[in-house]
C-alpha positions in Angstrom: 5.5 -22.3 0.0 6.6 -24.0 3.4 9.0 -26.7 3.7 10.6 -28.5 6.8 13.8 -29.4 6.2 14.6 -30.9 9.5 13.9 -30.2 13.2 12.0 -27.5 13.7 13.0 -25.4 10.7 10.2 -24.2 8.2 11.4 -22.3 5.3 9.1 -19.9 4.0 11.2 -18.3 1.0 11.9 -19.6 -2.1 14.5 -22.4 -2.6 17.2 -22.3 -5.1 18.6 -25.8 -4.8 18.7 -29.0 -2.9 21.7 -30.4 -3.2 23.6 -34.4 -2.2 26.9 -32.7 0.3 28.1 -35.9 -0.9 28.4 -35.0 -4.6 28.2 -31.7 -4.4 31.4 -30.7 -2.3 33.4 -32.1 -5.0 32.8 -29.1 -7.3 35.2 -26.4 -6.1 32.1 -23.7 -6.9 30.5 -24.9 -4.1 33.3 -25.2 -1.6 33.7 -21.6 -2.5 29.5 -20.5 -1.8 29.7 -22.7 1.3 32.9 -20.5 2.2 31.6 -17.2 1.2 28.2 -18.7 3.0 30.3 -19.3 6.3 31.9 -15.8 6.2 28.8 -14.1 6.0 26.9 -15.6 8.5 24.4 -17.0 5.9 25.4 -20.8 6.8 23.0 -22.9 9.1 23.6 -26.1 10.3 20.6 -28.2 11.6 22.0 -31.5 12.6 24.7 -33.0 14.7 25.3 -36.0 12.2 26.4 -36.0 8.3 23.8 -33.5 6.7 21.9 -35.4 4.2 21.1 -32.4 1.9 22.4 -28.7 1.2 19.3 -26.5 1.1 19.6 -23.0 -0.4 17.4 -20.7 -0.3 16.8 -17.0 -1.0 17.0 -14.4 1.2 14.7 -11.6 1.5 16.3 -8.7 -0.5 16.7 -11.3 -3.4 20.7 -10.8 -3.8 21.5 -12.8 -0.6 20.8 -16.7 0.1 21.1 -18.8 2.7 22.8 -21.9 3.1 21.1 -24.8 5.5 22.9 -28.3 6.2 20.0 -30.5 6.7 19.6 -34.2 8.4 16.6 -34.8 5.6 17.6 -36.3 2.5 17.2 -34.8 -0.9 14.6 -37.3 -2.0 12.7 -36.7 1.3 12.6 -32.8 0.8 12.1 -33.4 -3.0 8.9 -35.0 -2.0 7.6 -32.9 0.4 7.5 -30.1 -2.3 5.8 -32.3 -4.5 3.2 -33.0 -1.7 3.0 -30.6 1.0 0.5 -32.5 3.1 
């Protein structure tokens, strides 16, 4: 599966989650994965603006993810999986 998820980044790994950073930063779960994200170097930030969307997907090895603030929206990204083309 391929998926833009803003500028010129093209995931080609599995995604976990797609996530609203406005809704989803209130759970204290996720402040601590972006955290432990941001520590480990697995956090990667794709706009200069709000982020519209938390992407994560998996890494490689399985047992490590990676954490993307995107400027597309959830809805947006949501539909491009649903229709690639």
């Amino acid at each position: 599966m391929y998926l833009n998820i803003g500028g010129e980044e093209v995931l080609k790994r599995d995604v976990i989650g797609l996530f609203d950073p406005d809704t989803a930063t209130v759970s204290a779960r996720t402040r601590r994965t972006l955290e432990t994200a941001e520590k480990n170097g697995e956090l990667q930030v794709l706009t200069d603006d709000i982020p519209r969307a938390l992407v994560i997907v998996s890494a490689k090895n399985q047992t490590d993810q990676t954490v993307y603030f995107s400027p597309v929206s959830v809805q947006t990204l949501i539909g491009r999986l649903k229709d690639p083309y």
